[in-house]
C-alpha positions as a Markdown table, in Angstrom:
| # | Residue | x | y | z |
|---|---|---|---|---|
| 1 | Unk | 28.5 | -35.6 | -38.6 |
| 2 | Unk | 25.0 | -33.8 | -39.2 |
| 3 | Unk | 23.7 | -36.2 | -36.4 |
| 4 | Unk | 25.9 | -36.5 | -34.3 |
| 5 | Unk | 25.9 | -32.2 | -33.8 |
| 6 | Unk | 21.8 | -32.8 | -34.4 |
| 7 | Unk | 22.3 | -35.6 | -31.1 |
| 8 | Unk | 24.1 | -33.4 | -29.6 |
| 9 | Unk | 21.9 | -30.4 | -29.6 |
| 10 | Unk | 18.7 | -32.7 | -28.6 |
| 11 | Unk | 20.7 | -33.9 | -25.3 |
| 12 | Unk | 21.4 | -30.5 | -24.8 |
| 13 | Unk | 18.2 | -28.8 | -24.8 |
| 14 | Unk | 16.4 | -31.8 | -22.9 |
| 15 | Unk | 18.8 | -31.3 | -20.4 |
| 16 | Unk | 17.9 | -28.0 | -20.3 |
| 17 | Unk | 14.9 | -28.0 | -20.2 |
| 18 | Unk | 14.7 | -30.7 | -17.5 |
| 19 | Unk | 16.9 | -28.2 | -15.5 |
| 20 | Unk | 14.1 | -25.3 | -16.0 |
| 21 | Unk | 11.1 | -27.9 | -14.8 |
| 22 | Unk | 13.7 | -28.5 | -11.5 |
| 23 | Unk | 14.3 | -25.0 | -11.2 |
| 24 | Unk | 10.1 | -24.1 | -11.5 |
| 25 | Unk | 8.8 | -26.8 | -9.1 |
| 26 | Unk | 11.9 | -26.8 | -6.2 |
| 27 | Unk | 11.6 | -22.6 | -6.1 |
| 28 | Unk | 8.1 | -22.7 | -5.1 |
| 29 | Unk | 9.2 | -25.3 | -1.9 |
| 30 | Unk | 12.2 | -23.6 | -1.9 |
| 31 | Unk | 11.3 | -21.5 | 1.4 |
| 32 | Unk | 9.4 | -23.9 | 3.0 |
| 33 | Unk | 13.0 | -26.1 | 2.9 |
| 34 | Unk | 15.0 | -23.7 | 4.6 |
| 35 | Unk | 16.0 | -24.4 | 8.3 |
| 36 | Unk | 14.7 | -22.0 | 11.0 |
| 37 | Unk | 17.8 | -20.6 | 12.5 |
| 38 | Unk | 16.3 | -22.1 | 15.7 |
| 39 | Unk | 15.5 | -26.0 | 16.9 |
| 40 | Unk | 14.1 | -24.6 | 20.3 |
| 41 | Unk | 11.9 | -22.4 | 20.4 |
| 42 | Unk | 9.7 | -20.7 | 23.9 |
| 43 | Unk | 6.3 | -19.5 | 23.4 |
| 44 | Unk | 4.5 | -17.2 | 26.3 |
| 45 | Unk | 0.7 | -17.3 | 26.2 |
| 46 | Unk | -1.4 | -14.7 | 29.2 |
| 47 | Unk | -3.7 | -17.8 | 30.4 |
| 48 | Unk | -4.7 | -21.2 | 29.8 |
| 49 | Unk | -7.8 | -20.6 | 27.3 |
| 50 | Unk | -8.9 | -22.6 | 24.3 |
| 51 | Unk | -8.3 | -20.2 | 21.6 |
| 52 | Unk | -4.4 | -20.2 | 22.3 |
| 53 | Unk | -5.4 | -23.8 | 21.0 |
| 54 | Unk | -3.5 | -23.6 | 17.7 |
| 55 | Unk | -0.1 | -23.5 | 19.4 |
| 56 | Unk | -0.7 | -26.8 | 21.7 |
| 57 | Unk | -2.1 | -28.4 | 18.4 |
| 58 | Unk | 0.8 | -27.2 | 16.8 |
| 59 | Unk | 2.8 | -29.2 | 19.3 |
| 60 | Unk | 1.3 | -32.0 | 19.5 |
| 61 | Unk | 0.2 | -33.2 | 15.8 |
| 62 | Unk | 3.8 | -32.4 | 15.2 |
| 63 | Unk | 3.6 | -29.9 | 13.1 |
| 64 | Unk | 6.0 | -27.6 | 14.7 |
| 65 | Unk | 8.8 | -31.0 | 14.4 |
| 66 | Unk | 7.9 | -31.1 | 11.2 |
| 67 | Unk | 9.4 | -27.6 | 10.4 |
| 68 | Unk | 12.3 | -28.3 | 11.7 |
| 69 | Unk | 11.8 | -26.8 | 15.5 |
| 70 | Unk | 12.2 | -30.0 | 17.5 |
| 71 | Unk | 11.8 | -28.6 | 21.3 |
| 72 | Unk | 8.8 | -26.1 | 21.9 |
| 73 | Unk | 8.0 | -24.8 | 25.2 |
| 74 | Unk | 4.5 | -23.1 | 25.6 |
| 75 | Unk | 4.6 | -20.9 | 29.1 |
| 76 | Unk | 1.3 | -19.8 | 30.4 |
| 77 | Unk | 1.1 | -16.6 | 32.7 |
| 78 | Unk | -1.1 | -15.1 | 34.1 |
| 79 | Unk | -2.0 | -12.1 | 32.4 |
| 80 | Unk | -0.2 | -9.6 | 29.7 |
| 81 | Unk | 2.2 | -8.3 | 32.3 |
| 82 | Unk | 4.5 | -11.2 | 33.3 |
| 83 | Unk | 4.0 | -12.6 | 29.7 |
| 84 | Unk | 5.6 | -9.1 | 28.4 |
| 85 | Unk | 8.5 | -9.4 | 31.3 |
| 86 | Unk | 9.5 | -12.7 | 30.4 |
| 87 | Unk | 9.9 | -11.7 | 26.4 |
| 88 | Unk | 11.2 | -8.9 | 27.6 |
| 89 | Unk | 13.8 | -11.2 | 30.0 |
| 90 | Unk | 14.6 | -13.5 | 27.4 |
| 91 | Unk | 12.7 | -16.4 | 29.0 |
| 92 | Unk | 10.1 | -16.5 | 26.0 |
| 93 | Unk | 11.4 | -15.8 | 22.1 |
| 94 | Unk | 7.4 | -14.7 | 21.2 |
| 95 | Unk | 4.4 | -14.6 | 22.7 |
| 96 | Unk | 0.2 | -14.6 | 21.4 |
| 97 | Unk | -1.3 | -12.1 | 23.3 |
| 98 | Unk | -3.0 | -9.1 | 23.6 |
| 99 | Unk | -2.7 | -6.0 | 20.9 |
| 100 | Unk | -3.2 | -3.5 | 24.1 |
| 101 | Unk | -0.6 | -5.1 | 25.7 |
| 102 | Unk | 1.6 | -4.7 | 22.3 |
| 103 | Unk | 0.9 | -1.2 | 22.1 |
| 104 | Unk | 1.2 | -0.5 | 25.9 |
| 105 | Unk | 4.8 | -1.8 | 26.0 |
| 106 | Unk | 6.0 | 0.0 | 22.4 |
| 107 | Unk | 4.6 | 3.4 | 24.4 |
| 108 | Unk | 6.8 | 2.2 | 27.4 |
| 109 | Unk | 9.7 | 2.3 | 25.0 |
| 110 | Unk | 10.1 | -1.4 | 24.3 |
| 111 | Unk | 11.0 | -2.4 | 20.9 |
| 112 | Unk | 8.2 | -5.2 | 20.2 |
| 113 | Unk | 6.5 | -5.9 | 17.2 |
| 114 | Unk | 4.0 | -8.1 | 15.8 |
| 115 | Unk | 4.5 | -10.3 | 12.4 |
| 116 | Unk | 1.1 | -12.4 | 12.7 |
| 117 | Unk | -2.6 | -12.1 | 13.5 |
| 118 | Unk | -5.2 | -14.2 | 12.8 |
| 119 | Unk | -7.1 | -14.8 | 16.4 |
| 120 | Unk | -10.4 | -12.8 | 15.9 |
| 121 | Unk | -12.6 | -14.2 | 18.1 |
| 122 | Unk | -15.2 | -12.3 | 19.9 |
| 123 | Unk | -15.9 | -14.9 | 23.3 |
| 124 | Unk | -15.2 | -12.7 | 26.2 |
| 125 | Unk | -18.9 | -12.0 | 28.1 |
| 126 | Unk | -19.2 | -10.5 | 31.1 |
| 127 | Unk | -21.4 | -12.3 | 33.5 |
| 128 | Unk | -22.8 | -11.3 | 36.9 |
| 129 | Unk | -24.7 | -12.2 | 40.3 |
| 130 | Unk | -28.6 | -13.4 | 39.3 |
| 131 | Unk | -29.7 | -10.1 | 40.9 |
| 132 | Unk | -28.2 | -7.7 | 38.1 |
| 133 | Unk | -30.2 | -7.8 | 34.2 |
| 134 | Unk | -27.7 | -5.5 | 32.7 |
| 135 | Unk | -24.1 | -3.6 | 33.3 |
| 136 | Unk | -26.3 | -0.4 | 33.9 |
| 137 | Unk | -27.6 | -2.0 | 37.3 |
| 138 | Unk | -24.0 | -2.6 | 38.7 |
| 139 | Unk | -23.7 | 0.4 | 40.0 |
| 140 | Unk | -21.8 | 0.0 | 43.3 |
| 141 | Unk | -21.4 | -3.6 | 42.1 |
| 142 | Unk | -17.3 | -5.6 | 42.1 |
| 143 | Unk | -15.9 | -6.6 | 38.6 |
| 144 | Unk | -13.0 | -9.0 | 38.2 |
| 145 | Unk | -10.4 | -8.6 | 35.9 |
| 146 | Unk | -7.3 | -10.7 | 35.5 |
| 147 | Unk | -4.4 | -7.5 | 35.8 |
| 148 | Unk | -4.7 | -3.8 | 35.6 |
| 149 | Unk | -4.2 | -3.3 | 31.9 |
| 150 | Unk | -4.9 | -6.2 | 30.9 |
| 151 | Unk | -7.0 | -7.7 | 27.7 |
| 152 | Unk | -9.8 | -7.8 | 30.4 |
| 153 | Unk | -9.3 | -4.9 | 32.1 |
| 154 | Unk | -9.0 | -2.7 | 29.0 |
| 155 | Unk | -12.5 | -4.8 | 27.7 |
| 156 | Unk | -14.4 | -4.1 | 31.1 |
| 157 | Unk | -13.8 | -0.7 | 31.3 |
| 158 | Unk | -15.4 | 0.1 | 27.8 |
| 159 | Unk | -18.5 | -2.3 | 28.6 |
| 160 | Unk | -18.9 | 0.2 | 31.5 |
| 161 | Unk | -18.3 | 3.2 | 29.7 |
| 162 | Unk | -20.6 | 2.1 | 26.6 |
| 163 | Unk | -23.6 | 1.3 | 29.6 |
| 164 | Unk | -23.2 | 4.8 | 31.1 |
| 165 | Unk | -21.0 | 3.7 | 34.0 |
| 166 | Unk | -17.7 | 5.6 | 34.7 |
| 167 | Unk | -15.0 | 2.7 | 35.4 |
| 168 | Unk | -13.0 | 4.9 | 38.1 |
| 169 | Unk | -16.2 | 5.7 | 40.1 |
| 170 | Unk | -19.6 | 3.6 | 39.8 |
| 171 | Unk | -17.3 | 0.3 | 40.4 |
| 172 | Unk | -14.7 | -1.5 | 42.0 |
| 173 | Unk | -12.3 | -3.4 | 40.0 |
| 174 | Unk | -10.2 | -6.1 | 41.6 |
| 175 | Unk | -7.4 | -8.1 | 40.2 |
| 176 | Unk | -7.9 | -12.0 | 40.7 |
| 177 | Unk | -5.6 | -13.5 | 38.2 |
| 178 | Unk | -7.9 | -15.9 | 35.9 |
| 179 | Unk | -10.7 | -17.5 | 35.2 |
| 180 | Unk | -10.6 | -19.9 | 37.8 |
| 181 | Unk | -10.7 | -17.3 | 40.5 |
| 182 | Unk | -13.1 | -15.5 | 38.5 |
| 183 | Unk | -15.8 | -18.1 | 39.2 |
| 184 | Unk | -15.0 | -18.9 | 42.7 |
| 185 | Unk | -15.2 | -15.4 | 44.2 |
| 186 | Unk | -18.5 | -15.1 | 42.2 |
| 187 | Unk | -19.7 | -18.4 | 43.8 |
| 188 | Unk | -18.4 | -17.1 | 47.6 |
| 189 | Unk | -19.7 | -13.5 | 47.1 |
| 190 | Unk | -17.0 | -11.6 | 46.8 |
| 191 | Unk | -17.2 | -10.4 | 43.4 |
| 192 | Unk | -20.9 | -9.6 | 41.5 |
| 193 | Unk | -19.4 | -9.5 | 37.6 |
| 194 | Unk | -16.4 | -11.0 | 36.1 |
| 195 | Unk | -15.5 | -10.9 | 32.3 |
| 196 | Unk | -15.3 | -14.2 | 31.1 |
| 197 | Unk | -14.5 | -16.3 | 28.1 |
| 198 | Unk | -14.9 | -20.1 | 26.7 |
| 199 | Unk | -16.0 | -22.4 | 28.1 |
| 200 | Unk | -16.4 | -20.6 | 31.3 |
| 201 | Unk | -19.0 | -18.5 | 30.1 |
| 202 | Unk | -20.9 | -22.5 | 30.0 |
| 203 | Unk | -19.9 | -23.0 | 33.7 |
| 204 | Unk | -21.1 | -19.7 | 35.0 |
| 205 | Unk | -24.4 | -20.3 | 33.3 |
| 206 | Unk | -25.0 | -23.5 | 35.0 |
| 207 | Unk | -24.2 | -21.8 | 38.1 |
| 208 | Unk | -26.9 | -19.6 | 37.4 |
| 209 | Unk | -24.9 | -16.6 | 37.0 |
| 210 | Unk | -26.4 | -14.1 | 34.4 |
| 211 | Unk | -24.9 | -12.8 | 31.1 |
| 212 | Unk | -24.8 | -9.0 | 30.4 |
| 213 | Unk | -23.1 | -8.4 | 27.9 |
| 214 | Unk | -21.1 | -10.0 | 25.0 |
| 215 | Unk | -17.9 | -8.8 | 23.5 |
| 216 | Unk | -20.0 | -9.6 | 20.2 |
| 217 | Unk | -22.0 | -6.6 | 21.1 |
| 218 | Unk | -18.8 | -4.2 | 21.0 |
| 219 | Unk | -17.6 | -6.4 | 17.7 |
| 220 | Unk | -18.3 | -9.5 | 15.9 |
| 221 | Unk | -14.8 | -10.2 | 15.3 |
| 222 | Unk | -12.1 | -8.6 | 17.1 |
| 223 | Unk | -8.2 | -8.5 | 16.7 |
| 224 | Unk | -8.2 | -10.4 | 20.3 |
| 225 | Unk | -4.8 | -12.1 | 20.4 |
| 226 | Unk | -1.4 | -10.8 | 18.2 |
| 227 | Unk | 1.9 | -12.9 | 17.5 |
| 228 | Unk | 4.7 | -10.6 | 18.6 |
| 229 | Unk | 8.6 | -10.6 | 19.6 |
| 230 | Unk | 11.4 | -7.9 | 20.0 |
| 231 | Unk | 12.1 | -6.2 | 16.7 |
| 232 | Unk | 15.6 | -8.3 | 16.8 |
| 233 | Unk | 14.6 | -11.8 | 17.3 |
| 234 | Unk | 12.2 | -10.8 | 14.1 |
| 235 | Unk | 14.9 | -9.7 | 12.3 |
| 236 | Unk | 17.4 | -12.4 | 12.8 |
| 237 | Unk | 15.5 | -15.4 | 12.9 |
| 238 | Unk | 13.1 | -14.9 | 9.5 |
| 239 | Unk | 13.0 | -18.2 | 8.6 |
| 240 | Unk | 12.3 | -19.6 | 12.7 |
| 241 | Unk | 9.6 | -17.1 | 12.5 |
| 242 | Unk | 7.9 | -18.6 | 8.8 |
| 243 | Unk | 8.2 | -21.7 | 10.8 |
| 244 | Unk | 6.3 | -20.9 | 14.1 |
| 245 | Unk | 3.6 | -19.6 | 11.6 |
| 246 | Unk | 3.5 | -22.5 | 9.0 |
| 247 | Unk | 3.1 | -25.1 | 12.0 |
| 248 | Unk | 0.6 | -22.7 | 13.8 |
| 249 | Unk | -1.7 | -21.8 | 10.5 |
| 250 | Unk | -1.3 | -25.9 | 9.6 |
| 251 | Unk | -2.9 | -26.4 | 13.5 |
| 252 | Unk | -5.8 | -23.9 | 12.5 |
| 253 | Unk | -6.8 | -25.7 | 9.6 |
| 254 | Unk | -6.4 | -28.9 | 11.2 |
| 255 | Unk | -8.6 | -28.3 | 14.0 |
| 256 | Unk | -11.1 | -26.8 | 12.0 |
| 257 | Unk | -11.2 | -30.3 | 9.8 |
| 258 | Unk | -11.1 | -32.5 | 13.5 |
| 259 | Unk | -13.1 | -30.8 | 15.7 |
| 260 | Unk | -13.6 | -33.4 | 17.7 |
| 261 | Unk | -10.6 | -34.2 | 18.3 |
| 262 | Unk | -9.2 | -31.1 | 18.9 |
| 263 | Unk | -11.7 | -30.8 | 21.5 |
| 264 | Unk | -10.2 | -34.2 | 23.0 |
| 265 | Unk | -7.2 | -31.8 | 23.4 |
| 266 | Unk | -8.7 | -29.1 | 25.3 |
| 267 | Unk | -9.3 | -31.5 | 27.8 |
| 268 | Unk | -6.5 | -33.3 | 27.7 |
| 269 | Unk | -4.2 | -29.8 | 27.9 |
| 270 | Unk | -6.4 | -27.5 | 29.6 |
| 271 | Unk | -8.7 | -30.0 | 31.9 |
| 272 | Unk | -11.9 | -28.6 | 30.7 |
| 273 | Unk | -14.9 | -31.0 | 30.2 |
| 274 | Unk | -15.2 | -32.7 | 27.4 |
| 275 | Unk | -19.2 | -31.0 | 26.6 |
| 276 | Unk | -17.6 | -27.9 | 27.2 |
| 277 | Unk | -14.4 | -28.7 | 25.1 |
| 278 | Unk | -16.5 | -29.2 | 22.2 |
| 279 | Unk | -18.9 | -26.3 | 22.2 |
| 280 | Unk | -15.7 | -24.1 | 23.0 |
| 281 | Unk | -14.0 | -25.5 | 19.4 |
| 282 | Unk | -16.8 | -25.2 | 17.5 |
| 283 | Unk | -17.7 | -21.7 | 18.5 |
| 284 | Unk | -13.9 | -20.6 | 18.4 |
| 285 | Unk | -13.1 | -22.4 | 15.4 |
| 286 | Unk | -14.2 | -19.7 | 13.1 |
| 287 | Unk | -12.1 | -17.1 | 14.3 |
| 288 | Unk | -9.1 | -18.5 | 13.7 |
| 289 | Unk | -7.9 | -17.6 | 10.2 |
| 290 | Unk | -4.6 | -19.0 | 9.0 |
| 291 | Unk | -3.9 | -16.2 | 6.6 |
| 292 | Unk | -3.2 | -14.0 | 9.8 |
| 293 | Unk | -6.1 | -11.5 | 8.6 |
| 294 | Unk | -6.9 | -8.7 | 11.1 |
| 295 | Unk | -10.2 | -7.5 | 11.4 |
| 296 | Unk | -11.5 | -4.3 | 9.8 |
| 297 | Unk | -14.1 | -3.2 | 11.5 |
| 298 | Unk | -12.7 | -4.4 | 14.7 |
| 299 | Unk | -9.7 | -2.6 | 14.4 |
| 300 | Unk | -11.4 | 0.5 | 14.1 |
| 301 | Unk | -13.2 | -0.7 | 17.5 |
| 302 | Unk | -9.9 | -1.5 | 18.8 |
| 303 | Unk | -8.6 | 1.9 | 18.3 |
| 304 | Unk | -11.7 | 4.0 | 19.5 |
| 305 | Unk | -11.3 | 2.1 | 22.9 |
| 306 | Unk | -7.5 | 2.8 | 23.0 |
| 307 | Unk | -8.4 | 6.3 | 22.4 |
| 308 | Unk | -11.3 | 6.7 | 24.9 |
| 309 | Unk | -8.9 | 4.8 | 27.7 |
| 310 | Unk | -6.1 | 7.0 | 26.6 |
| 311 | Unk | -3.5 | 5.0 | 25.8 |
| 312 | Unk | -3.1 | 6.4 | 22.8 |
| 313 | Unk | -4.6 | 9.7 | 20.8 |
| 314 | Unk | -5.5 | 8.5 | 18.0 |
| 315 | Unk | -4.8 | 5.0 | 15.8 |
| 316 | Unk | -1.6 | 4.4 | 14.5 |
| 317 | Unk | -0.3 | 2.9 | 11.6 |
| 318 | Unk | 0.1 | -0.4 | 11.1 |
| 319 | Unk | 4.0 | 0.3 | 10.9 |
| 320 | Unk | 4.8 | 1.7 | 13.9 |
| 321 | Unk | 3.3 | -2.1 | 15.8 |
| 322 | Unk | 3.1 | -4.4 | 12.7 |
| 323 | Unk | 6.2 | -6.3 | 10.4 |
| 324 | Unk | 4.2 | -6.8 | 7.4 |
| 325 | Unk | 6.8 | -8.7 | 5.4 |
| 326 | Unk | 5.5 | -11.8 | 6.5 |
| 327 | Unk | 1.9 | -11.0 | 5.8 |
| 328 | Unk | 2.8 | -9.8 | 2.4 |
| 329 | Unk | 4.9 | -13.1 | 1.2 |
| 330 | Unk | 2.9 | -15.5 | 2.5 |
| 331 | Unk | 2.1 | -16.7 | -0.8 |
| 332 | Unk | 5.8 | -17.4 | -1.7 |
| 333 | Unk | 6.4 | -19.6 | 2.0 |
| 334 | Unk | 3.6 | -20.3 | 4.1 |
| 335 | Unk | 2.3 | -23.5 | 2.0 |
């Protein structure tokens, strides 16, 4: 009888403990199994530029598939303004853009917010007609920008400020759109500096245009691009949004292991060169962080601009633009 009990018990507490070994390994995955509340999902980006990168390599190594979001559009604007209308619409569920153009559309009374970083590049330059050595000498001088407050245009106007030029009066600044356009009214004449970033900066060089300035002068690394939706799509689709950032963050790291052949996919998606492609990778690649870091002492550029532009009167905090839930758990979901 002593055995059988003595059987008994050992069955028992193998079982139970077998049950506890389930219980420690399947809670750590346990996030990472659950289905985003969405299969489709529509991102907006403002312009067809490498370091949007992650979300096309997201796409198409899978990764997004993978998480359980089978259809992924990626929309490219032109600009923050018709990428903030269409989230705004409906037509896109989130978008990677500009924290300006976050922070310009929470003042208008839109309720937006972010829930990822992690873009901190610094690879805007402005570049100019051979005749001009510095911003100081444009005096007079045509500056291209892609949209009135715009990334670009918010950028340009603190170059010009920082050399001692007053935006509103020493300078003209015209709206062309992009990048493209950038380059060709340079190359007709009808614009003398235009605020560019890779790989363009490599194509106005070879067309002997002159840099004056880098956006690594204002900051090394700057909180260029933010993930953000409307406040409700946040907080009704948690687990859609975990998913968007696994398959995103899993892009980062894979194109920072394959650079080569991530730059086979700038070419492929945005029809750069393939020289050009891989300089753009390998000089982008490194501000890309998958933990969705923002950057400190940028930020505190960030702010001073916003301040000196007026948008706002002085820096906010990270509440009133920011959900930090995800940043905060990524530990229990994001591997």
């Amino acid at each position: 009888m002593r055995k059988n009990y003595f059987s008994l018990f050992l069955r028992v507490s193998i079982l139970f403990i077998l049950l506890l070994l389930f219980s420690f390994f399947t809670t750590k995955s346990f996030s990472s199994s659950i289905k985003p509340e969405l299969t489709e999902l529509k991102i907006g980006v403002p312009d067809l530029d490498p370091s949007f990168l992650p979300n096309w390599a997201a796409d198409y190594k899978g990764f997004f598939k993978a998480e359980g979001i089978n259809e992924v559009k990626i929309f490219v604007f032109k600009g923050n303004a018709p990428t903030v209308q269409a989230l705004s619409s409906g037509t896109i569920d989130l978008c990677v853009a500009s924290l300006i153009g976050l922070v310009n559309t929470i003042v208008s009374g839109q309720k937006f917010k972010a829930f990822w970083a992690g873009y901190n590049m610094s690879d805007f330059a402005w570049y100019g007609l051979p005749k001009y050595k510095s911003i100081t000498e444009t005096k007079g001088g045509r500056y291209g920008v892609s949209r009135f407050g715009s990334l670009t245009d918010f950028l340009t106007r603190y170059a010009l400020r920082k050399a001692g030029l007053d935006p509103e009066k020493d300078v003209t600044i015209l709206q062309l759109g992009g990048q493209a356009q950038f380059l060709a009214a340079m190359s007709s004449g009808q614009l003398d500096v235009a605020i560019l970033s890779l790989p363009n900066t490599y194509i106005a060089s070879e067309k002997g245009f002159v840099k004056l300035m880098s956006q690594k002068d204002i900051a090394k690394e700057y909180p260029t691009h933010v993930v953000y939706a409307k406040e409700e799509f946040i907080s009704k689709n948690p687990n859609t949004i975990k998913a968007y950032v696994r398959a995103t963050t899993k892009a980062m790291e894979w194109i920072k292991a394959n650079p080569e052949e991530a730059a086979q996919l700038v070419t492929k998606q945005l029809k750069y060169r393939q020289d050009h492609a891989r300089k753009a990778v390998e000089e982008l690649k490194d501000g890309w962080y998958p933990d969705g870091r923002l950057p400190q002492d940028g930020m505190r550029v960030f702010w001073e601009i916003a301040i000196q532009a007026g948008d706002v009167k002085e820096p906010w905090p990270i509440s009133r633009w920011l959900d930090e839930s995800f940043l905060k758990t990524q530990a229990e979901w994001r591997k």
